[in-house]
N, CA, C and O atoms as a GROMACS GRO file, in nm:
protein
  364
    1UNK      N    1   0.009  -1.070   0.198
    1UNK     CA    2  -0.063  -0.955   0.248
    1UNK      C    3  -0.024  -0.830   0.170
    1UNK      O    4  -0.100  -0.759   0.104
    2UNK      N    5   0.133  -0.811   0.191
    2UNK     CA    6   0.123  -0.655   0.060
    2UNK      C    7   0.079  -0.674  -0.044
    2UNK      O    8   0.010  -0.580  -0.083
    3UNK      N    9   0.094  -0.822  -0.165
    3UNK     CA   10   0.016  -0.815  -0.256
    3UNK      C   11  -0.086  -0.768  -0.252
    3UNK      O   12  -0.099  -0.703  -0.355
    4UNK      N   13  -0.210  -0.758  -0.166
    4UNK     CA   14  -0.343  -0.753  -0.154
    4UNK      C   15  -0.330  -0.605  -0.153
    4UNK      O   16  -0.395  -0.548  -0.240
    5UNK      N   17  -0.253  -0.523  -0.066
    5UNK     CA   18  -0.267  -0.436  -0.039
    5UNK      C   19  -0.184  -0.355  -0.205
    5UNK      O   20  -0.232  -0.272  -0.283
    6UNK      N   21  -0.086  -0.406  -0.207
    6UNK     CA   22  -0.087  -0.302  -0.374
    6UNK      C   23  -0.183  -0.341  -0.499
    6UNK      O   24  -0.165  -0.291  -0.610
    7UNK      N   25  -0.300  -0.448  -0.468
    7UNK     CA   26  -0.373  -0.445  -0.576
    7UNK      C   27  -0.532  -0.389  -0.539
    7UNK      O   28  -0.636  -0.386  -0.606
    8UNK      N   29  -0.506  -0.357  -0.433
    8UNK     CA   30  -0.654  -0.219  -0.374
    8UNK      C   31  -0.602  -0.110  -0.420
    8UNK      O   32  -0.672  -0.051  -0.502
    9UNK      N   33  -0.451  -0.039  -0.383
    9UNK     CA   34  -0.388   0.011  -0.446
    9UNK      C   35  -0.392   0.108  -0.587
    9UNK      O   36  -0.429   0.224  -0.604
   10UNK      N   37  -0.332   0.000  -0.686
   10UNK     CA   38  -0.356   0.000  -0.785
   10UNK      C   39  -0.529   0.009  -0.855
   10UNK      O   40  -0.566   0.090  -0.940
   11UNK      N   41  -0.594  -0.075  -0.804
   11UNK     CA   42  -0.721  -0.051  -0.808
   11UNK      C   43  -0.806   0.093  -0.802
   11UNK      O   44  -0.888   0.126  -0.888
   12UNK      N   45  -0.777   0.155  -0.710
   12UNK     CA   46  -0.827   0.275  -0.695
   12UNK      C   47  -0.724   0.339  -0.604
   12UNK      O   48  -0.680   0.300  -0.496
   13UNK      N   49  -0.688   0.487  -0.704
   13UNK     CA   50  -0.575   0.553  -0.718
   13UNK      C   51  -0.595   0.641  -0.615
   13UNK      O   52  -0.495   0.707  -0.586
   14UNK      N   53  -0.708   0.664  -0.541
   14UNK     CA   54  -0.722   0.779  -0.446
   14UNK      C   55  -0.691   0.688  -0.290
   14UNK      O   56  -0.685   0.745  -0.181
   15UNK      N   57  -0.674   0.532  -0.308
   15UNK     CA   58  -0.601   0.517  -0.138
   15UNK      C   59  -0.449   0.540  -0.117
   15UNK      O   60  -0.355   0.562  -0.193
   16UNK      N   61  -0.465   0.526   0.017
   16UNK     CA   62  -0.304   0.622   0.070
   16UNK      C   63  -0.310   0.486   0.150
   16UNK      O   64  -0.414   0.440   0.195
   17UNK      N   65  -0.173   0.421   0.163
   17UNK     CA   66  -0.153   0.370   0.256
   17UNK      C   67  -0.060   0.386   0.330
   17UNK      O   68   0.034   0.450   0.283
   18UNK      N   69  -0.044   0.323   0.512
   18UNK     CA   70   0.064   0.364   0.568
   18UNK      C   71   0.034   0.218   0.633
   18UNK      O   72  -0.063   0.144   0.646
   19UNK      N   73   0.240   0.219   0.683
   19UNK     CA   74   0.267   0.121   0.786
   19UNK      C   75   0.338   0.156   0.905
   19UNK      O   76   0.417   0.250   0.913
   20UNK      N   77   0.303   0.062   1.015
   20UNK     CA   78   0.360   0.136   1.108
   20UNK      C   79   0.340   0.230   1.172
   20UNK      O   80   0.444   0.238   1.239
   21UNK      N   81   0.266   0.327   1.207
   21UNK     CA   82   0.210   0.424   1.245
   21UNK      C   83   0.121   0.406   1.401
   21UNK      O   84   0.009   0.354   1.402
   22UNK      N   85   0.176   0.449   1.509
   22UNK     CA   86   0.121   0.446   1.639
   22UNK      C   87   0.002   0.510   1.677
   22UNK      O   88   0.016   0.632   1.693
   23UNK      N   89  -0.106   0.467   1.696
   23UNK     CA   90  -0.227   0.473   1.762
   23UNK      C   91  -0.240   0.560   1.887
   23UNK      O   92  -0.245   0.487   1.986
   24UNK      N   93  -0.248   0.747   1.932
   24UNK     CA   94  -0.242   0.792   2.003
   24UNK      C   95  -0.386   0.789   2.124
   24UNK      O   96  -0.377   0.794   2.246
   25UNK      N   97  -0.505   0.779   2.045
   25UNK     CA   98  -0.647   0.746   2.105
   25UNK      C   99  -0.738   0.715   2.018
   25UNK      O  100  -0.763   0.786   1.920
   26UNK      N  101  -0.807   0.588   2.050
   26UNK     CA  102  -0.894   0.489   2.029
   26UNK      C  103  -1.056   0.491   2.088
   26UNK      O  104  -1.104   0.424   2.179
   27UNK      N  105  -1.120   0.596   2.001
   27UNK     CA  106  -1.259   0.624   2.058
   27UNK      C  107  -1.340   0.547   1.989
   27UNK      O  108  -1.348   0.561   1.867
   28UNK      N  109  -1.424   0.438   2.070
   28UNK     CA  110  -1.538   0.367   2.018
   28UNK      C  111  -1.667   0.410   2.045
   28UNK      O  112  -1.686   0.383   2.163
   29UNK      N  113  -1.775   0.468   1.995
   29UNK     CA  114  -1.901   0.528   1.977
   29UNK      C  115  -2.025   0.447   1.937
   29UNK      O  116  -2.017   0.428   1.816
   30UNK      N  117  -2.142   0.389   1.988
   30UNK     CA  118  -2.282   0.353   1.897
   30UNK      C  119  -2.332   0.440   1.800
   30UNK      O  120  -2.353   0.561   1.814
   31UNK      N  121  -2.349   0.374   1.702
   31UNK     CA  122  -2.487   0.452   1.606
   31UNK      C  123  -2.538   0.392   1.510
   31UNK      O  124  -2.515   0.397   1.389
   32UNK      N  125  -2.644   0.303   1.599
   32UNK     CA  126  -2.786   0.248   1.546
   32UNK      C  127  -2.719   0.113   1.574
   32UNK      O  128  -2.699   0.066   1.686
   33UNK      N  129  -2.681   0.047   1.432
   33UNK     CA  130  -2.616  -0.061   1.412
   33UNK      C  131  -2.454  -0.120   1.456
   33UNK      O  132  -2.399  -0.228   1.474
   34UNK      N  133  -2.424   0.004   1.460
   34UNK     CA  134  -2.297   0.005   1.441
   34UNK      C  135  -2.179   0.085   1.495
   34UNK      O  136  -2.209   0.202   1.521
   35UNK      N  137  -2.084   0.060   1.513
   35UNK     CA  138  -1.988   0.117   1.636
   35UNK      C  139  -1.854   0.190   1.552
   35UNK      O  140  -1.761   0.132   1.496
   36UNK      N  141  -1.888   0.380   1.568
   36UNK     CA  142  -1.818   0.410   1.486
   36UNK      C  143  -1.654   0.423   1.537
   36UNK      O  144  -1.669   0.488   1.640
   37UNK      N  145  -1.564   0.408   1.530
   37UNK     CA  146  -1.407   0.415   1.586
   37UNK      C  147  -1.378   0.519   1.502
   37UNK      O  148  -1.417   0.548   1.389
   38UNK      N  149  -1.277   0.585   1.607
   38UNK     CA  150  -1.260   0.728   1.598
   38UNK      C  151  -1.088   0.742   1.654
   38UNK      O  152  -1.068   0.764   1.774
   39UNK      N  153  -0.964   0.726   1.550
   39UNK     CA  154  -0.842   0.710   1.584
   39UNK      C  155  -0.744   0.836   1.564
   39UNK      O  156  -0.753   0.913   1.469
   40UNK      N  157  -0.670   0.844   1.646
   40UNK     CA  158  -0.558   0.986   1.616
   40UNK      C  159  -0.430   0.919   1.632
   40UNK      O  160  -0.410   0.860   1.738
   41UNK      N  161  -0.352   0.918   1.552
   41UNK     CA  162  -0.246   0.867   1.505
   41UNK      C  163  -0.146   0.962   1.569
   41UNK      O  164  -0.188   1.070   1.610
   42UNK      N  165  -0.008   0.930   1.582
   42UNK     CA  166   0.066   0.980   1.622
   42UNK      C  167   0.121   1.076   1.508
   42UNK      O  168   0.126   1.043   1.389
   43UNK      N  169   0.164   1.207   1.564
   43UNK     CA  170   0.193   1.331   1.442
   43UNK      C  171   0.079   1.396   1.317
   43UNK      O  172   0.100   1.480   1.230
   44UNK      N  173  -0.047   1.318   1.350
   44UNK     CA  174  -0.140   1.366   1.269
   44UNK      C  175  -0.261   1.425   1.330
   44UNK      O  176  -0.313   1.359   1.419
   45UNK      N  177  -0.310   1.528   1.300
   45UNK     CA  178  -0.391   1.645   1.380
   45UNK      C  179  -0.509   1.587   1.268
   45UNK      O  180  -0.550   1.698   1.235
   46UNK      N  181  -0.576   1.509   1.203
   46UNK     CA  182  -0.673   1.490   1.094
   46UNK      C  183  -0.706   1.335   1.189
   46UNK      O  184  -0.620   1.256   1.226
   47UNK      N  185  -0.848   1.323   1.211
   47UNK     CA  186  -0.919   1.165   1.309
   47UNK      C  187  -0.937   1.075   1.187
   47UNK      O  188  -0.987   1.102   1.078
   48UNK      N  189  -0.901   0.999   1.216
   48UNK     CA  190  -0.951   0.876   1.137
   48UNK      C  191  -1.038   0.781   1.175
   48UNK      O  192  -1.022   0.725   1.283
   49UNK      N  193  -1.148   0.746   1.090
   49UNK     CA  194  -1.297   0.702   1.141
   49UNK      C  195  -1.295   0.543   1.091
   49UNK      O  196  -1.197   0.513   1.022
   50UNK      N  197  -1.368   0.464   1.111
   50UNK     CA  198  -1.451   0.331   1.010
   50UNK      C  199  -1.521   0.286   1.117
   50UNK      O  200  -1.534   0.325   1.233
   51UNK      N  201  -1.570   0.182   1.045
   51UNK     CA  202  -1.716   0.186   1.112
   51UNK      C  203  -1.697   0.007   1.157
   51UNK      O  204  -1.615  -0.069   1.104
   52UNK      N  205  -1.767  -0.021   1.234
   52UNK     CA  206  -1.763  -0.192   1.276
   52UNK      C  207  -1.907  -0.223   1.307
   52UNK      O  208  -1.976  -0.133   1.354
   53UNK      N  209  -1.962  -0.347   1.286
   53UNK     CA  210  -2.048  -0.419   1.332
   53UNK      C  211  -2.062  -0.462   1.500
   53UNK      O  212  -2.169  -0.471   1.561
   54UNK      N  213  -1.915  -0.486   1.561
   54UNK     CA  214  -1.918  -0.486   1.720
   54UNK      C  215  -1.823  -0.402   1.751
   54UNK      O  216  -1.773  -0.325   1.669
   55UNK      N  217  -1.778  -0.416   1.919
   55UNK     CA  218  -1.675  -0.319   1.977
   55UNK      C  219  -1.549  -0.427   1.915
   55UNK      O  220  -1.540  -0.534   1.856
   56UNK      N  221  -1.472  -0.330   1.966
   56UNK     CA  222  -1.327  -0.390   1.930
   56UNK      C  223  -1.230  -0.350   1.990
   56UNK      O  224  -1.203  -0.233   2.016
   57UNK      N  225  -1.147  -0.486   2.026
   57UNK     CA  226  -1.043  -0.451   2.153
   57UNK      C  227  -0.987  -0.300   2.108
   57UNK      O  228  -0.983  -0.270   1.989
   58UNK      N  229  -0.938  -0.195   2.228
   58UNK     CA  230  -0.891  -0.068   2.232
   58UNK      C  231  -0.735  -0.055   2.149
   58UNK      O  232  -0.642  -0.105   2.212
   59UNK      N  233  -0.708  -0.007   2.048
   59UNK     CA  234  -0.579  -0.013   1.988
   59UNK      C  235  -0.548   0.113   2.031
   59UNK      O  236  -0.535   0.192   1.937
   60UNK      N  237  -0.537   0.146   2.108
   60UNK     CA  238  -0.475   0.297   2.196
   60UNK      C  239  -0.282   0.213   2.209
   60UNK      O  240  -0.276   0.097   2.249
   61UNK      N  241  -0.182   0.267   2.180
   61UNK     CA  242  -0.057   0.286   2.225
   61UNK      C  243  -0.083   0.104   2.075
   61UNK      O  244  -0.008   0.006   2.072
   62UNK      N  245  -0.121   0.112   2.047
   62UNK     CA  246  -0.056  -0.011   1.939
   62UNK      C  247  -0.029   0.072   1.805
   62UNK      O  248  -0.071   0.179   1.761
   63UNK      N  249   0.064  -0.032   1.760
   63UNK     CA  250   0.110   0.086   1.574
   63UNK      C  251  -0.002  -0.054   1.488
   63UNK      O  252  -0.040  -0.167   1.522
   64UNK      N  253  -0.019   0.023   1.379
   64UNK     CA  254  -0.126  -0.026   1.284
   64UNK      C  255  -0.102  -0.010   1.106
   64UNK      O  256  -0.059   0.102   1.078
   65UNK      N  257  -0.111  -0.052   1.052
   65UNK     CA  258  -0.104  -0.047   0.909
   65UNK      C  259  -0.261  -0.009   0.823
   65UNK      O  260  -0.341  -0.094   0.781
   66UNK      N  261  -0.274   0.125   0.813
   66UNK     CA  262  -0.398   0.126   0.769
   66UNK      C  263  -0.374   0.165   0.604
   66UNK      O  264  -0.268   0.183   0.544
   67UNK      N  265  -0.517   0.170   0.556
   67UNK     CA  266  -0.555   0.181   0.410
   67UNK      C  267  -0.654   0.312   0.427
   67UNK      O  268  -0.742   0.301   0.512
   68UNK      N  269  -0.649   0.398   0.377
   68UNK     CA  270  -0.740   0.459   0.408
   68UNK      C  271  -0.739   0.538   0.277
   68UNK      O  272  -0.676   0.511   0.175
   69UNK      N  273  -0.834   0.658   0.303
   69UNK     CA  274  -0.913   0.792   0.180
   69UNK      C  275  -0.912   0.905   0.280
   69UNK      O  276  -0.909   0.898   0.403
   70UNK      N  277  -0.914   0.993   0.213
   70UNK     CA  278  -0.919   1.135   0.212
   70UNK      C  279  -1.059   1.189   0.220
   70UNK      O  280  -1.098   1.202   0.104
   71UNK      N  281  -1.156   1.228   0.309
   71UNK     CA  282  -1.308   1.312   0.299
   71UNK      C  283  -1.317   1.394   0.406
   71UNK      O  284  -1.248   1.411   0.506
   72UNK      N  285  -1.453   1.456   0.348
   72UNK     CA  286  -1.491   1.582   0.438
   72UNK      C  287  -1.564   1.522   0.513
   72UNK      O  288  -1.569   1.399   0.507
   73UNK      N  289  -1.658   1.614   0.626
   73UNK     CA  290  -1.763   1.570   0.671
   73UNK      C  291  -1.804   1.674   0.789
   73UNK      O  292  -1.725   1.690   0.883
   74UNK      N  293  -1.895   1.725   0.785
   74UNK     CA  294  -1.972   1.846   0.844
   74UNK      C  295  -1.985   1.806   1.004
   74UNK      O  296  -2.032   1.707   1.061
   75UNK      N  297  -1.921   1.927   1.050
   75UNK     CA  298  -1.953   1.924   1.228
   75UNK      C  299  -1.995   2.052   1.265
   75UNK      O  300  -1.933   2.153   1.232
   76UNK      N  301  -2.096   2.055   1.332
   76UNK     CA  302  -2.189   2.198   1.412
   76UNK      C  303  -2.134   2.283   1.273
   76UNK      O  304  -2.048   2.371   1.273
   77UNK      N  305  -2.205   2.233   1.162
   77UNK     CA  306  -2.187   2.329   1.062
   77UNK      C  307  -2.039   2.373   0.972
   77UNK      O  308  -2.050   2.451   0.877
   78UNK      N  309  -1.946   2.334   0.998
   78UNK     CA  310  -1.827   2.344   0.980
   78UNK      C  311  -1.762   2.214   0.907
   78UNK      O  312  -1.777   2.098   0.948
   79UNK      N  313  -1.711   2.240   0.828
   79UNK     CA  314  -1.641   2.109   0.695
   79UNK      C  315  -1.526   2.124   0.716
   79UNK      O  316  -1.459   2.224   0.690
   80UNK      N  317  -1.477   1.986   0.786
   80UNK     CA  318  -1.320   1.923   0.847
   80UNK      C  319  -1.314   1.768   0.797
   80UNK      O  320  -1.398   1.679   0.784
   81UNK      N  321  -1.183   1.781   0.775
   81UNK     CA  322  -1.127   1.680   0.692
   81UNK      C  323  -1.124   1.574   0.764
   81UNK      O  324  -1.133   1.606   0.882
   82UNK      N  325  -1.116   1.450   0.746
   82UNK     CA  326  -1.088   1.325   0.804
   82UNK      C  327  -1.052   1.202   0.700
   82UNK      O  328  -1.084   1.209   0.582
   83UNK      N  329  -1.002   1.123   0.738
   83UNK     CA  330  -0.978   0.999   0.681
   83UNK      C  331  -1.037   0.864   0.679
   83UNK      O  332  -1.015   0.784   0.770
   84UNK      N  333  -1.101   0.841   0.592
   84UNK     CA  334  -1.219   0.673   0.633
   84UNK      C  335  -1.114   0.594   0.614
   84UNK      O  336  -1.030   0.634   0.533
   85UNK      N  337  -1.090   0.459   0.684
   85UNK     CA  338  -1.005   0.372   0.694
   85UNK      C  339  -1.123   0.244   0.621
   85UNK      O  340  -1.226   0.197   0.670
   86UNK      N  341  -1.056   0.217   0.491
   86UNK     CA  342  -1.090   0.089   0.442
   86UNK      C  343  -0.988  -0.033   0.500
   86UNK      O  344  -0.991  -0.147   0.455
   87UNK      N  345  -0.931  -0.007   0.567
   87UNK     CA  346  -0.855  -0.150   0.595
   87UNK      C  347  -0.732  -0.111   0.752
   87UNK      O  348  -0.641  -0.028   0.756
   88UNK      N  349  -0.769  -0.188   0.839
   88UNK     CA  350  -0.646  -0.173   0.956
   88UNK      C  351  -0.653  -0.270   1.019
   88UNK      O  352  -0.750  -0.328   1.068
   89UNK      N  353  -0.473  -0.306   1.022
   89UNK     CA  354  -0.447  -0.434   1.046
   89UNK      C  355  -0.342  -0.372   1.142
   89UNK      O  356  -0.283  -0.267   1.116
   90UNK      N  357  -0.318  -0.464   1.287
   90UNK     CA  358  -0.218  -0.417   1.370
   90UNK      C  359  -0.068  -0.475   1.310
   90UNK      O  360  -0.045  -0.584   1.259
   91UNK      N  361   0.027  -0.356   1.337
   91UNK     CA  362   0.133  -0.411   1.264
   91UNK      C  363   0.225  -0.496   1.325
   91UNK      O  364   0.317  -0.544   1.260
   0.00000   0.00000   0.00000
């Protein structure tokens, strides 16, 4: 498994990864197709988003190993940062 994860890594220089990191709230949302999750990590004031095909059990109070990026994204007009999660695996 870390192999995989240092050759996404290496692959493209703009992911950040973390391990270990506790899951403070676990918001699951519809839109259209697809069910967007909406996570706040413990000590981090920035939501972290990805997107799923179904719901998915609540990872509220679980720690997680995610992969993620760095983007913007416009709310009631206003550009705030967030993090897209390409990859989260419970740790």
């Amino acid at each position: 498994m870390k192999n995989d994860v240092d050759k996404m890594l290496n692959k493209h220089q703009k992911l950040i990864h973390t391990n270990d990191i506790k899951v403070e709230s676990h918001v699951q949302r519809e839109d259209g197709d697809w069910y967007i999750n909406t996570l706040m990590l413990e000590n981090i004031s920035t939501p972290f988003k990805y997107k799923r095909k179904q719901l998915y059990k609540s990872l509220q109070g679980q720690r997680v190993n995610i992969t993620y990026y760095i983007a913007t994204e416009n709310v009631a007009g206003f550009e705030i940062d967030i993090m897209n999660i390409v990859r989260i695996k419970v740790a």
